[in-house]
N, C-alpha and C positions, 0 to 999 in steps of 0.2 A: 801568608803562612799556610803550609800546607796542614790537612786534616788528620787524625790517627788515622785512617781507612786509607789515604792518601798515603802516607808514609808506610803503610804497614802492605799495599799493591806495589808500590814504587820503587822503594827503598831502603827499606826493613832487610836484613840478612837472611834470603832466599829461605834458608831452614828453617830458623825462627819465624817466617809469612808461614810457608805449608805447617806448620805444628801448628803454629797459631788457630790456622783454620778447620784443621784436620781433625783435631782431638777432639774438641767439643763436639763435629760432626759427629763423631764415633762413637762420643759416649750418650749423647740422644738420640740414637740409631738402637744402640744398646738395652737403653732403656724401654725405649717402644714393643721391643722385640719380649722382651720382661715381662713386661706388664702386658702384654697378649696372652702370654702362656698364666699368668699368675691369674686373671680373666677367667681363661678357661679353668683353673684349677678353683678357683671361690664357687663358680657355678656348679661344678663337679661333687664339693661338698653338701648339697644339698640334698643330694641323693635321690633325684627325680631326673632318670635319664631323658625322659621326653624333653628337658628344661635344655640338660647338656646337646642333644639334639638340633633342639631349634635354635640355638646357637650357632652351631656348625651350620646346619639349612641358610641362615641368616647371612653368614658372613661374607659369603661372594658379594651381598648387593652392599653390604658395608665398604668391602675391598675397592669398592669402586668408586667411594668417596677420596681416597688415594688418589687413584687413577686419575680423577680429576682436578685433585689439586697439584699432582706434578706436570699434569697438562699446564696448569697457567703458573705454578711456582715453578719448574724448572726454564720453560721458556720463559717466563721474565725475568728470570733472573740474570738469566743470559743474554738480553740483548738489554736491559739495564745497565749491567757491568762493563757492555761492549761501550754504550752512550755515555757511562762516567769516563772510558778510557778515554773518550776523543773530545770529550768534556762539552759535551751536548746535556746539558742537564734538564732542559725543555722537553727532550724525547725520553729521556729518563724518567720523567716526570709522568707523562705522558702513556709509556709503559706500566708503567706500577697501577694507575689506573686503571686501564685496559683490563690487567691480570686481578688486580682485588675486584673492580665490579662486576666483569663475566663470570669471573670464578661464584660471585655471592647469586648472581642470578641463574646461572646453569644447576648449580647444587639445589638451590631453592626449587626450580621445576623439577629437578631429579626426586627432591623429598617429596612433592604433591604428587609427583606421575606415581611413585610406589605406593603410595597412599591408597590414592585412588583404583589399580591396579593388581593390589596386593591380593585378593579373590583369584585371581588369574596366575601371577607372578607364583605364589606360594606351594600352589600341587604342582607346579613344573618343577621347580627345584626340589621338590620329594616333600612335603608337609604332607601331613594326614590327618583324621580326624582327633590324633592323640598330642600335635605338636601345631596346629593350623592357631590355634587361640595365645599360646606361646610367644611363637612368631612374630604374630599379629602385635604384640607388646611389645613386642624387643624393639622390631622394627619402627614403631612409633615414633621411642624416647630418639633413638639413637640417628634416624635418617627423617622422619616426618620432621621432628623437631631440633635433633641436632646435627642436621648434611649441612648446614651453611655454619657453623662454629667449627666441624670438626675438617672441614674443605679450607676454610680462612684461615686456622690455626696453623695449619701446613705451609699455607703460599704466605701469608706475611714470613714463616722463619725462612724460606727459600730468598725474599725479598729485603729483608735484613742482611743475610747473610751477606748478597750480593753487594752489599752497601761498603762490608769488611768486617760487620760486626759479628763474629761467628757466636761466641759464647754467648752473647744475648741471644741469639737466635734458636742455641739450643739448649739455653734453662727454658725457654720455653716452652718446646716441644718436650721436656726431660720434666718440665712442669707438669703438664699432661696427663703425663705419663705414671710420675708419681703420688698425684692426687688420684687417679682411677684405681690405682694399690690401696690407698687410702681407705677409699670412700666404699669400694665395693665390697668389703666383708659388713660395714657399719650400715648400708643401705641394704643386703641382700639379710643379713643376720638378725642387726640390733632392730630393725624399722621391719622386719619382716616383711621385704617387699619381693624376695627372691629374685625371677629372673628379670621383673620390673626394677627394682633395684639395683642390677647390675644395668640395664641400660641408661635409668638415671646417672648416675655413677657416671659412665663412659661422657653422656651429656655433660653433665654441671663440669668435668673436668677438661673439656676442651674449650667450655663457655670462659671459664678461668685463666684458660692458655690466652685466647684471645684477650681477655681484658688488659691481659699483661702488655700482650703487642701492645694495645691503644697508650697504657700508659709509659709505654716505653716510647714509641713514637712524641707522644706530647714532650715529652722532658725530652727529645733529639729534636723539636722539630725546626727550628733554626739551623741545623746542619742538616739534616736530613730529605732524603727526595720523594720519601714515603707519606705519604698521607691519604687520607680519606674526601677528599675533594675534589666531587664530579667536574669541577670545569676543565681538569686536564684529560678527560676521560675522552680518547682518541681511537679509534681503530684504524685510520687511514694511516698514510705514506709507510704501509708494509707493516706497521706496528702487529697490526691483528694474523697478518700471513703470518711474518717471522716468530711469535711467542707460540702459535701455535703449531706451527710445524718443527720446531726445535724442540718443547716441550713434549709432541706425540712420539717420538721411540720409548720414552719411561712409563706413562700412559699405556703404551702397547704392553710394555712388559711387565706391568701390572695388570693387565687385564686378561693377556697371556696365562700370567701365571694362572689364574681362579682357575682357568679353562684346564691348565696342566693337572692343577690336583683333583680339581674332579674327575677328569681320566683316568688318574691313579688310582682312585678309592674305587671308582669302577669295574674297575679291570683287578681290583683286589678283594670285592664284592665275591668275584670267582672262586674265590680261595677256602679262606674262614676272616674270622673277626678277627683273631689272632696277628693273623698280616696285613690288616686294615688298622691294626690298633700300632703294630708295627711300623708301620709305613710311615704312617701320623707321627708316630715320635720322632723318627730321624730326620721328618721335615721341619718339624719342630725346629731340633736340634743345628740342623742345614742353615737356618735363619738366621743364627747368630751369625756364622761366618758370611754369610750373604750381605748380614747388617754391617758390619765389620766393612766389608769391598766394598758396599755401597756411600756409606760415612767416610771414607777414603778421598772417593773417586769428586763427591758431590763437594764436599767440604773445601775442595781445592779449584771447582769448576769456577768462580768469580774473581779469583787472582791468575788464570788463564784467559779467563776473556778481558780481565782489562789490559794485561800487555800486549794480548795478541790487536786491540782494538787501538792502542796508541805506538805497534810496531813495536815493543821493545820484545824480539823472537828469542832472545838468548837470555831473558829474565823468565820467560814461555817457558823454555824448553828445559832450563835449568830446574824450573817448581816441577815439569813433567818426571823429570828423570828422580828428583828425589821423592816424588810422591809413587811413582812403580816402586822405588826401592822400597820402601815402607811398607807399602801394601801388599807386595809378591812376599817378602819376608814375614810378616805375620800372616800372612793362608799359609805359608807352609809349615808356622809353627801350632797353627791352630789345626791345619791338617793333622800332625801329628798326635797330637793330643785326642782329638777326637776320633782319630784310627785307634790308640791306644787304649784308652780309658770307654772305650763304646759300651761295655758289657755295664759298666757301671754306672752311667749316664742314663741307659736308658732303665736299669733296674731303680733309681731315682725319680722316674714316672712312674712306672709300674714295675710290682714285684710277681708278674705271673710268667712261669718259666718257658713257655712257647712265644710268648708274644715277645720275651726277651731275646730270645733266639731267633726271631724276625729282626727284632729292630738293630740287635749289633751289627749282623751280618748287612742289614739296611744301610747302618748309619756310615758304615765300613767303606759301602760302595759310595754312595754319596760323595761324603770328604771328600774322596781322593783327588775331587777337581777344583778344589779350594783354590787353589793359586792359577787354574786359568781361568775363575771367576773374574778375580781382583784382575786379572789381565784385560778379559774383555768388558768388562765396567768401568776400566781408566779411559779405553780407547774410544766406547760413548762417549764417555764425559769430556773427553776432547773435542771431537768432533762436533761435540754439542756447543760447548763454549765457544768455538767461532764460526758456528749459525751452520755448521752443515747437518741436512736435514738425511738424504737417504743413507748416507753407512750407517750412522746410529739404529737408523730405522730397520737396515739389513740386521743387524746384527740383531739388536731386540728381539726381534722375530725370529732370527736363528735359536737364541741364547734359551726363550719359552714359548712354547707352542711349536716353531716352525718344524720343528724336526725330533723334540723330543717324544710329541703325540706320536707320530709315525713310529717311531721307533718301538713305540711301547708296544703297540700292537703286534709289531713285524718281530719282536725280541720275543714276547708274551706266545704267540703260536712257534716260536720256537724252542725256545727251553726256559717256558713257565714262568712262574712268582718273582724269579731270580732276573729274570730278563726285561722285566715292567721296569726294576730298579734301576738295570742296568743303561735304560734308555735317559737317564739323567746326563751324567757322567760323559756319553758319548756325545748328548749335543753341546755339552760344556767345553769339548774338547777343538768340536766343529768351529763352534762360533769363535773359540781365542783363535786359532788358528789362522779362520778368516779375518778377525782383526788383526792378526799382525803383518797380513797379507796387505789391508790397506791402510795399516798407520803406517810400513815402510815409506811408499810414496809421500804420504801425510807430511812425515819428517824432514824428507829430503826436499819437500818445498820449501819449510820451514827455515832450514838450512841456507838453500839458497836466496830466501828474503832475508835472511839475516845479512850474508854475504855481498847482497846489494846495497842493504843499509847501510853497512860499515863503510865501503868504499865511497857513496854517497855523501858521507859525513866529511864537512872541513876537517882539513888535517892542520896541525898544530905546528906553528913555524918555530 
């Protein structure tokens, strides 16, 4: 008797699989996105900008608790998915492993190196005598103590997901998400604990997430190939290559990115605060539709790699084509919206009339490359899903850091404020482009694997 996750890779009505999977990716993508900006605005109301400050200082080395769990949640999920297609479920086993223990032990030294470190780490990234004590708390709750809950909470909903079970995997993450809304006015306000409070908050709400995975696993774990039980715990026969090098283009482009926005704020440092405050908002703003293309592309990456991993290319290609549809059609109607309504979006953050006239005209350029966002984030995620490691990794690097630093600079000594912005948009434009440069060939393999299969197949007398 086959399983729901079985029936719902296999044989489930292609539209109804990618919805299936797609939506809940999208709306705990959504949520995440939420509750960052709602974060920042609880802290804001305190009215201690050194607090708002250390914050912003803080959260590159937060961003990197991300970065490390799409290292081991997006590469195992992907070569999990490939191990259920061909119904290895020893190596499946085996992978999950691999990605929950590395993941718990790498985050764990990550949290004691910044510990230890953090004297050193904290005036590099701009703390001062007014924000260095701040800091010093934030980073505690949040990465001292909680880098291994808020790393695990990631990679198990990655590793779930991969199983077929989407929606569990992102009430989890949307769990999170919604207990940090929660908890952080009642720990920063009612407990007067301020900026300590908001980093509890962030803690105790991913520690939650997590308890969910364990009890959700317990009650699947007769079906399921997830668990916490080191004797499958493997790195050899390419287990530890493959989850990692498939996992590193996301990883890259999260770690790209930190590197992208603090070039910006730098290079808008030059300016006034007004376009520093500007800038901020429409990146904000940016997130959604990023979160949007990103919840797309990922939510459909496990019912790609199991067909592509048991050969069925024309079940592959058939989720690929309706999930571009999807995904290019909403950037372009969230393009519009966010081209239109700019003025009043970002008057919703702030009501000060310069910084508003930064951020529309910000938010205006940004947009406009919503839909070859959602382009070249399908074309990773394919690539990803059946284990190829350098186009992803091109493109990643295209899509942040590789060309939009450059640009800022080369745009910025040419015509100013306007030209920092403008360096978004034109690597967004680079990188689809180069993606669609190599998902043609991509396809036409694909194509002609199908075309052998078919003919390979007994014909019917």
């Amino acid at each position: 008797m086959k399983t729901t996750e079985e029936y719902l890779f296999k044989d489930a009505p292609i539209g109804r699989a990618v919805l299936s999977l797609v939506i809940p990716t999208v709306i705990s993508q959504l949520i995440t996105v939420i509750y960052n900006m709602a974060d920042t605005f609880f802290i804001g109301q305190i009215g201690d900008r050194n607090q708002v400050a250390a914050v912003s200082l803080c959260m590159p080395m937060f961003i990197f608790l991300t970065g490390l769990a799409n290292l081991f949640g997006i590469g195992g999920a992907s070569l999990t998915a490939r191990s259920l297609g061909i119904g290895n479920d020893e190596k499946a086993r085996q992978t999950v492993s691999f990605s929950i223990w590395t993941a718990i032990a790498i985050s764990l030294i990550y949290g004691i190196g910044i510990t230890l470190m953090r004297s050193v780490i904290l005036p590099v990234v701009g703390a001062d005598a007014d924000t260095y004590k701040f800091c010093s708390q934030y980073l505690f709750w949040t990465i001292t103590v909680g880098s291994v809950p808020t790393v695990l909470n990631q990679v198990l909903a990655h590793l779930v997901r991969a199983e077929g079970h989407s929606s569990q995997a992102s009430i989890g993450v949307a769990l999170g998400g919604v207990l940090n809304i929660i908890f952080d006015p009642i720990f920063i306000f009612v407990f007067k604990l301020e900026i300590v409070g908001a980093a509890i908050a962030t803690m105790i709400s991913n520690v939650i997430a997590v308890c969910y995975f364990i009890l959700l696993l317990i009650k699947k774990q007769k079906t399921t190939k997830i668990s916490f039980c080191f004797k499958y715990y493997n790195y050899k026969n390419g287990i530890a290559k493959e989850v990692l090098l498939v996992g590193f283009p996301s990883c890259l482009m999260n770690f790209m990115g930190v590197l992208s926005n603090v070039t910006i704020n730098k290079l808008m440092s030059g300016y006034s605060n007004a376009a520093i405050a500007g800038v901020g908002v429409a990146k904000k703003v940016d997130m959604l539709s990023f979160a949007i293309a990103t919840g797309m592309s990922q939510g459909v990456l496990p019912l790609i790699a199991y067909n592509y991993s048991c050969r069925n290319y024309r079940r592959m290609k058939s989720a690929l084509k309706i999930d571009f549809l999807l995904s290019f059609s909403t950037s372009i109607v969230s393009t519009i919206f966010l081209f239109t309504c700019a003025g009043a979006i970002v008057r919703a953050f702030i009501n000060d009339a310069q910084t508003v006239s930064y951020g529309q005209l910000f938010q205006r350029i940004i947009c406009i490359t919503g839909p070859c966002i959602s382009v070249t984030m399908l074309a990773i995620t394919a690539f990803q899903s059946v284990g190829k490691k350098a186009m992803p990794t091109v493109l990643s690097f295209m899509r942040k850091g590789g060309l939009d630093i450059p640009f800022m600079f080369l745009l910025n000594s040419i015509i100013g404020v306007n030209g920092i912005v403008w360096a978004t948009p034109i690597a967004d434009v680079c990188a689809m482009t180069t993606a669609i440069m190599l998902f043609i060939p991509f396809w036409k393999s694909l194509s002609s694997a199908e075309r052998i299969n078919d003919l390979s197949k007994p014909k019917r007398s």
